[in-house]
Backbone as JSON Lines, residues from 0, in Angstrom:
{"i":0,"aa":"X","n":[11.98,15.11,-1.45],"ca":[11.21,13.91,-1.24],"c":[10.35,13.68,-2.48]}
{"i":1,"aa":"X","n":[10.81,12.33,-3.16],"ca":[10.16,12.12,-4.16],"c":[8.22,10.99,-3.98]}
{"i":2,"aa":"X","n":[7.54,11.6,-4.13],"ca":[5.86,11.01,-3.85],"c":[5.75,10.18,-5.18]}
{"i":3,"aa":"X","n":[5.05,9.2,-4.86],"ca":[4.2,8.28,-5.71],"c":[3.03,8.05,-5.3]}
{"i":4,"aa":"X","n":[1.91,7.87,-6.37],"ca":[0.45,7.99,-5.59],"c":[-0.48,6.25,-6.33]}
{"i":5,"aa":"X","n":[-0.68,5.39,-5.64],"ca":[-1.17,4.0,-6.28],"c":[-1.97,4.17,-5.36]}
{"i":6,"aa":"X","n":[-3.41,3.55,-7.45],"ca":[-5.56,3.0,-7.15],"c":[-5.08,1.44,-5.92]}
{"i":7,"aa":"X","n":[-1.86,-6.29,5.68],"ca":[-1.71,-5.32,6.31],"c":[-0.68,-5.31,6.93]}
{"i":8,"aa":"X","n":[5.95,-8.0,17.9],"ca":[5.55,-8.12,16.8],"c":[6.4,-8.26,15.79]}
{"i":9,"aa":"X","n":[7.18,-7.26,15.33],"ca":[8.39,-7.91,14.52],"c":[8.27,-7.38,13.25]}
{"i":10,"aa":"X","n":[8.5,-8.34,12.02],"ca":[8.38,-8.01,10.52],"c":[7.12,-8.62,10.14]}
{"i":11,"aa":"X","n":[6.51,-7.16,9.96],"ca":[5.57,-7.6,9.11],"c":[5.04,-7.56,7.48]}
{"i":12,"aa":"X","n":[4.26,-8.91,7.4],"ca":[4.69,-8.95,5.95],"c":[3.12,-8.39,5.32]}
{"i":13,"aa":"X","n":[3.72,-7.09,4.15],"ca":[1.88,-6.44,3.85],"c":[2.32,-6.7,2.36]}
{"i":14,"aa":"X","n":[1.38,-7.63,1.82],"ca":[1.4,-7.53,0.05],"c":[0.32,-6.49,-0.69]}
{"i":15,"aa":"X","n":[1.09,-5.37,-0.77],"ca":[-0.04,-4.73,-1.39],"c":[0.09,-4.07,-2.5]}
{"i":16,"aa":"X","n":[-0.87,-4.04,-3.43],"ca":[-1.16,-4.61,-5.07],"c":[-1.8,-2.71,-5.44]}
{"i":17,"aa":"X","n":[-1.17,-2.58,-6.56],"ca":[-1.95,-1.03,-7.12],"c":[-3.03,-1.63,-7.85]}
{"i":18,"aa":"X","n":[-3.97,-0.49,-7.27],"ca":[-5.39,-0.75,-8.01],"c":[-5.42,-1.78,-9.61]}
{"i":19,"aa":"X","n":[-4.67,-1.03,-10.58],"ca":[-5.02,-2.08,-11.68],"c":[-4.41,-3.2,-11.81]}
{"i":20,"aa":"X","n":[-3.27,-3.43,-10.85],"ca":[-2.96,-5.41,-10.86],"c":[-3.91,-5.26,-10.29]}
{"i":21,"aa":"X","n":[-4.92,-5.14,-9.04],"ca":[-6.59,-5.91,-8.69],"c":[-7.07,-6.16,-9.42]}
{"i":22,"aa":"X","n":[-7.28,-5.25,-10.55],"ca":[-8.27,-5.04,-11.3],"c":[-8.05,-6.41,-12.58]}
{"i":23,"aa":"X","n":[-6.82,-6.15,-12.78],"ca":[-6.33,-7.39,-13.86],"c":[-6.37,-8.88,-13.2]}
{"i":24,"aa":"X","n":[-6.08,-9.03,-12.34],"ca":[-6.05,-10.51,-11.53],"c":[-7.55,-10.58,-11.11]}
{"i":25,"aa":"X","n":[-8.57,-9.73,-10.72],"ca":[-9.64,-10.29,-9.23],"c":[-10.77,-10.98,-10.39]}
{"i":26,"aa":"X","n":[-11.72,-11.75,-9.71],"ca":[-13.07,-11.67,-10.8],"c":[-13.69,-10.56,-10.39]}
{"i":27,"aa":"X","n":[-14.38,-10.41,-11.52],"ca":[-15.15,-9.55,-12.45],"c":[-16.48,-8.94,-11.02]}
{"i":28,"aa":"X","n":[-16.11,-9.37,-9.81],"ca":[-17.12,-9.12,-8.9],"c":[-16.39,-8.28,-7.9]}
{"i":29,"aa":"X","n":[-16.66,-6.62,-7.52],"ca":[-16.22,-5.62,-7.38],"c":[-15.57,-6.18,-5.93]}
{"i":30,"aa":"X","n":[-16.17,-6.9,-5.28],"ca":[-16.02,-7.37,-3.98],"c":[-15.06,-8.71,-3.88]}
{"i":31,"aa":"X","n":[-14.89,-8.82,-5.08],"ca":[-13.56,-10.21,-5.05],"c":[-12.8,-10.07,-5.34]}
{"i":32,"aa":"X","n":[-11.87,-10.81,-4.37],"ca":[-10.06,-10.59,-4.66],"c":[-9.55,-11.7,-4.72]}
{"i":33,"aa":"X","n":[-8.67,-12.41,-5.65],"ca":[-8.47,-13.56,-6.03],"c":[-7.04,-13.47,-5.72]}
{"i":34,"aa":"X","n":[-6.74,-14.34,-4.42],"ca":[-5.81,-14.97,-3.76],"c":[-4.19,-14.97,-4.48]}
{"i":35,"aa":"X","n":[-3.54,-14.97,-4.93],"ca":[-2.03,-15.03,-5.84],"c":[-0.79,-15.46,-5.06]}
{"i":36,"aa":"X","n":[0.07,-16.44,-5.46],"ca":[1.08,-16.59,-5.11],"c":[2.38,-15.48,-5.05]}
{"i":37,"aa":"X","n":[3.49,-15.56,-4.5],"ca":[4.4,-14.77,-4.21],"c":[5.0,-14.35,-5.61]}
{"i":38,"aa":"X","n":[5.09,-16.3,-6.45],"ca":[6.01,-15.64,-7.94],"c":[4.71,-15.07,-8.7]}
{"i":39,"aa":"X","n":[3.44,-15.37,-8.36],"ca":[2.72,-14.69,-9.2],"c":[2.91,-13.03,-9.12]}
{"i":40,"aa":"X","n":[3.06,-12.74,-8.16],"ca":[2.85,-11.22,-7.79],"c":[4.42,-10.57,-7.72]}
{"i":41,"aa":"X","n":[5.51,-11.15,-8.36],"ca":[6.54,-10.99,-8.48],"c":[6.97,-10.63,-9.66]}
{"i":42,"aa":"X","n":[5.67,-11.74,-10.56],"ca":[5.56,-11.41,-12.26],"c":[5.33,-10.73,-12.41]}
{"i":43,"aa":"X","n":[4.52,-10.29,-11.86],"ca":[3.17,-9.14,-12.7],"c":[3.46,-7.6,-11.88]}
{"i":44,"aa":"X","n":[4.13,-7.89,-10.9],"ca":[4.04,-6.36,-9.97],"c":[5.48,-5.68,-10.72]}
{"i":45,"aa":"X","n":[5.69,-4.38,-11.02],"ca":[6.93,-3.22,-11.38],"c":[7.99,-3.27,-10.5]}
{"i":46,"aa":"X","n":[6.83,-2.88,-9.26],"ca":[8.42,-2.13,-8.15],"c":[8.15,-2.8,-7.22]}
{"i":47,"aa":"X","n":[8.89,-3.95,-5.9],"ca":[8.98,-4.3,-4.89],"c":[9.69,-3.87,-4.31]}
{"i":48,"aa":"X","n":[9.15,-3.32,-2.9],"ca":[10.31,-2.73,-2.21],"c":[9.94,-3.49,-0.57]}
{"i":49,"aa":"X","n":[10.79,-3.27,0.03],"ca":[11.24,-3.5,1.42],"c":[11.52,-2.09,2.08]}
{"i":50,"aa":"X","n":[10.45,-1.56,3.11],"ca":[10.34,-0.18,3.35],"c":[9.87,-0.46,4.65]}
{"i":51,"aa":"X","n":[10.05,0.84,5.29],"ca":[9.85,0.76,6.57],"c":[9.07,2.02,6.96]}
{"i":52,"aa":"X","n":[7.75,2.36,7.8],"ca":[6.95,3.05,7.54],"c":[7.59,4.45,8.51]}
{"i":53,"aa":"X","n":[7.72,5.65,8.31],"ca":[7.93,6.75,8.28],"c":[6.95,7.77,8.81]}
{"i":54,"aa":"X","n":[5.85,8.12,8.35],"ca":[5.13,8.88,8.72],"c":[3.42,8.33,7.66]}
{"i":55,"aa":"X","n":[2.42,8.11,8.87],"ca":[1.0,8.2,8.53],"c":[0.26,9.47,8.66]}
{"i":56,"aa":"X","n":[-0.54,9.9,7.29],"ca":[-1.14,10.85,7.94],"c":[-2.39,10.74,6.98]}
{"i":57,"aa":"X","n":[-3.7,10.48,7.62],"ca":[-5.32,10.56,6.87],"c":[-5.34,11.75,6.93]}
{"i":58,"aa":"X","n":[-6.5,12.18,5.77],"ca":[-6.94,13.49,4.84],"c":[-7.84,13.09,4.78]}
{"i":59,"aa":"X","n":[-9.32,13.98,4.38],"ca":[-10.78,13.62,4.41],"c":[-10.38,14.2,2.7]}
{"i":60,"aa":"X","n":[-10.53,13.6,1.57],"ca":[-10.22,14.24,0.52],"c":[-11.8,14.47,-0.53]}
{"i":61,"aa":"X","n":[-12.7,14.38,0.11],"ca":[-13.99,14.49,-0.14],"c":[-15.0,14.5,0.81]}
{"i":62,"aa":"X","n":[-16.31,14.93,0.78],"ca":[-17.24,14.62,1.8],"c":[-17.75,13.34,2.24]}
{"i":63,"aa":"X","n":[-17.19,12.4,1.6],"ca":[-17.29,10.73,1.8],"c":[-16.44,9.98,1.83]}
{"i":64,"aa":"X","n":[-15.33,10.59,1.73],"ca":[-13.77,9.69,1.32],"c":[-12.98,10.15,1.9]}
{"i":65,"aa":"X","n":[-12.19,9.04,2.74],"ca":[-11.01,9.64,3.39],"c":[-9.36,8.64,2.74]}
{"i":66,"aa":"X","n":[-8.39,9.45,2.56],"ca":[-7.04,8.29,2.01],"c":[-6.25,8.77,3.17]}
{"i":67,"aa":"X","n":[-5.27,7.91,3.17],"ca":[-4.13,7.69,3.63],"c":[-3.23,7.76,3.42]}
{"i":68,"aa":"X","n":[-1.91,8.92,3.74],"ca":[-0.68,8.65,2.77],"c":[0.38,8.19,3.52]}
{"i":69,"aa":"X","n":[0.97,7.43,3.35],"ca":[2.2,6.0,4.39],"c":[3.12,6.53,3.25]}
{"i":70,"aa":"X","n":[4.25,7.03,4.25],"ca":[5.24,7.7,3.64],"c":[6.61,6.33,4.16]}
{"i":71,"aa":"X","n":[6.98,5.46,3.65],"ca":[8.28,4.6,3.24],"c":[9.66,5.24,3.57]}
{"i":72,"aa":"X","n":[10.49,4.73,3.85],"ca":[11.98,4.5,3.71],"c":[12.13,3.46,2.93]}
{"i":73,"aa":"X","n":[12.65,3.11,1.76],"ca":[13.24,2.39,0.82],"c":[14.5,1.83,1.59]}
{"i":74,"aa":"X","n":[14.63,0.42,1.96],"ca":[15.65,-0.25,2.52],"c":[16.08,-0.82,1.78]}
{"i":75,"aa":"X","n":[15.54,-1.79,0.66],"ca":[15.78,-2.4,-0.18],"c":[14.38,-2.61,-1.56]}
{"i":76,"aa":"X","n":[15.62,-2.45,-2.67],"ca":[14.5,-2.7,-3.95],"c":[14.26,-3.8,-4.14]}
{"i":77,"aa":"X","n":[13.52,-4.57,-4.05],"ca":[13.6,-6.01,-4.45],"c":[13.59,-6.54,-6.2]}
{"i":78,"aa":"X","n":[12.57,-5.44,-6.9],"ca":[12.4,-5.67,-8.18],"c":[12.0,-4.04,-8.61]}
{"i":79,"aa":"X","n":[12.62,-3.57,-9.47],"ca":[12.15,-2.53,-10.52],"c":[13.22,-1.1,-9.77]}
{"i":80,"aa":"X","n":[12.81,-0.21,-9.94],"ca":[13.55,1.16,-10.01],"c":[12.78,2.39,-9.25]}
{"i":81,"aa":"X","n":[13.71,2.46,-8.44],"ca":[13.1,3.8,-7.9],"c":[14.39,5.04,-7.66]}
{"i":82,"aa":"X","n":[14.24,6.28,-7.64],"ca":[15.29,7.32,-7.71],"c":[15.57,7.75,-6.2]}
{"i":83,"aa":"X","n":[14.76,7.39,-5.6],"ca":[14.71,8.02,-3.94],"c":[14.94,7.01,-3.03]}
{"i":84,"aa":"X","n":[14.94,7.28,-1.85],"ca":[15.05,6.04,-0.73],"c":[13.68,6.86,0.35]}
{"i":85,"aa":"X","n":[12.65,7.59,-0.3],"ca":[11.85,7.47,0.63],"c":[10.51,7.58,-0.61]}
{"i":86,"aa":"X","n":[9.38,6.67,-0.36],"ca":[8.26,6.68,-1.41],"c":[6.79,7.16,-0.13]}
{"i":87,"aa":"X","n":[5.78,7.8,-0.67],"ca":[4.61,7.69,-0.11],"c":[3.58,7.46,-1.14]}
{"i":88,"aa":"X","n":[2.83,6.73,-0.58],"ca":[1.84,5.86,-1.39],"c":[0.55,6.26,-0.54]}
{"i":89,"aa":"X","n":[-0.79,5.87,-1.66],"ca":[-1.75,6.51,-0.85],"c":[-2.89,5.63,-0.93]}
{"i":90,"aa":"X","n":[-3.33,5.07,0.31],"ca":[-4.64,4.25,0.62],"c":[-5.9,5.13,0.69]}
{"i":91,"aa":"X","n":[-6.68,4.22,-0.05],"ca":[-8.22,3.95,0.57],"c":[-8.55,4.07,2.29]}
{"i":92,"aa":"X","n":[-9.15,4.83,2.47],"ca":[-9.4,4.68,4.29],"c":[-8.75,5.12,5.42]}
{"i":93,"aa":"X","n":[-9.09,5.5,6.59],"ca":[-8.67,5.66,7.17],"c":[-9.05,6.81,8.43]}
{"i":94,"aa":"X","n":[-8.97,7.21,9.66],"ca":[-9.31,8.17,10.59],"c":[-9.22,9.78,10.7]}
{"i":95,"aa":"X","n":[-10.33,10.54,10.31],"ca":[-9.94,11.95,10.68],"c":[-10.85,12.42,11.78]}
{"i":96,"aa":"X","n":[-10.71,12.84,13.16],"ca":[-11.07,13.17,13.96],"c":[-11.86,12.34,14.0]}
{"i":97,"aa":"X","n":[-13.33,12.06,14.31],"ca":[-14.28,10.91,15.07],"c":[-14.66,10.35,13.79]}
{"i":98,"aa":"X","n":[-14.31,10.42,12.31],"ca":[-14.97,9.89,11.44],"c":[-13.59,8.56,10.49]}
{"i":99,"aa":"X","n":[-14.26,7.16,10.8],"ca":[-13.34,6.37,10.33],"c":[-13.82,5.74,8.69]}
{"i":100,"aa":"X","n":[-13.16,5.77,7.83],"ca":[-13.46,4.96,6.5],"c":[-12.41,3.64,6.56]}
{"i":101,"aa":"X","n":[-13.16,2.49,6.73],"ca":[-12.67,1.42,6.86],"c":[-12.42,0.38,5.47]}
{"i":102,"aa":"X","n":[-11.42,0.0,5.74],"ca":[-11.31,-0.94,3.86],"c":[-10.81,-2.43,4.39]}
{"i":103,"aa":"X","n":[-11.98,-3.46,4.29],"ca":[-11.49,-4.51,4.55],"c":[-9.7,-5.32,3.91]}
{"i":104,"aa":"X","n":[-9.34,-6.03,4.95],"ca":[-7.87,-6.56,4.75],"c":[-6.74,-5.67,4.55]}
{"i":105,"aa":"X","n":[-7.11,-4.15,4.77],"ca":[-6.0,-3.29,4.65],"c":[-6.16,-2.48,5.95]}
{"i":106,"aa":"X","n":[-5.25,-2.97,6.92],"ca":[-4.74,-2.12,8.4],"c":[-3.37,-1.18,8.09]}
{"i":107,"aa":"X","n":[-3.44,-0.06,8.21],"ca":[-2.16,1.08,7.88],"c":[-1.59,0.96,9.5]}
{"i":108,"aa":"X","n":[-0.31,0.37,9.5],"ca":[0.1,0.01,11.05],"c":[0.73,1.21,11.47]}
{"i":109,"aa":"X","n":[1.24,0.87,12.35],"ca":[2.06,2.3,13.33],"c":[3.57,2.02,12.62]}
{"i":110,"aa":"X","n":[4.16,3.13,12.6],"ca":[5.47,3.62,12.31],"c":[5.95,2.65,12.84]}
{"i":111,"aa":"X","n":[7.1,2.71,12.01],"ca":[8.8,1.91,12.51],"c":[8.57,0.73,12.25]}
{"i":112,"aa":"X","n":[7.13,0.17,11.06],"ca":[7.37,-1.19,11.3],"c":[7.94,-1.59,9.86]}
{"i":113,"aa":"X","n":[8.49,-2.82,9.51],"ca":[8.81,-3.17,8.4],"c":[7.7,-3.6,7.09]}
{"i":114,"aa":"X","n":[7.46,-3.42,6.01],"ca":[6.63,-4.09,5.06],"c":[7.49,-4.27,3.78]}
{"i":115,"aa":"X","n":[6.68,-5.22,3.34],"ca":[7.44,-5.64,1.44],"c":[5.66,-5.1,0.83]}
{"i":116,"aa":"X","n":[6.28,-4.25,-0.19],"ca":[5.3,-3.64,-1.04],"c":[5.44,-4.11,-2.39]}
{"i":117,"aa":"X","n":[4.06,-4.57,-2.92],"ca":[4.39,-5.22,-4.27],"c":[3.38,-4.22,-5.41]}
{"i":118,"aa":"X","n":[4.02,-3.08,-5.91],"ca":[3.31,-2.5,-6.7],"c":[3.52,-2.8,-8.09]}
């Protein structure tokens, strides 16, 4: 199993951006995220994939910080290259025993569901 680590019923659709496309697209205000179209984020993003979620599991990886690692099935590449058909990627936030770190506009859903990832 090959890992990747990047800085939300039916199909659901989650656009989600590695830390430095935020950083390159948002304004300059830590708390703003500046809206982008599909071909925008088609330009500018490496790897799109069409994945289907596998296994969640939060880690407290500091005394204040908790991530998330959402482990993928690769169904389809949409844009760029990957060697595996399973990726895990790792969020900001999330539940370990009674303590939750919450990250606005990013919900880590339950298994088996579909997402398009735009890293």
């Amino acid at each position: 199993m090959k890992n990747l680590f990047l800085s939300s019923a039916g199909l659901q659709l989650a656009v989600i951006c590695a830390h430095f496309f935020l950083i390159s697209i948002s304004c300059s205000h830590a708390s703003s995220v500046r809206h982008v179209s599909m071909d925008e984020m088609l330009q500018h993003c490496q790897f799109v994939f069409e994945g289907e979620v596998l296994v969640i599991e939060s880690i407290e990886t500091s005394p204040k910080r908790i991530h998330t690692h959402v482990t993928f099935e690769i169904k389809d590449i949409i844009k760029g290259e990957y060697s595996s058909n399973i990726i895990t990627l790792r969020f900001l936030g999330g539940t370990v025993g009674n303590r939750t770190m919450a990250i606005s506009d990013i919900e880590i859903s339950a298994t088996r569901r579909t997402w398009y990832l735009f890293c």
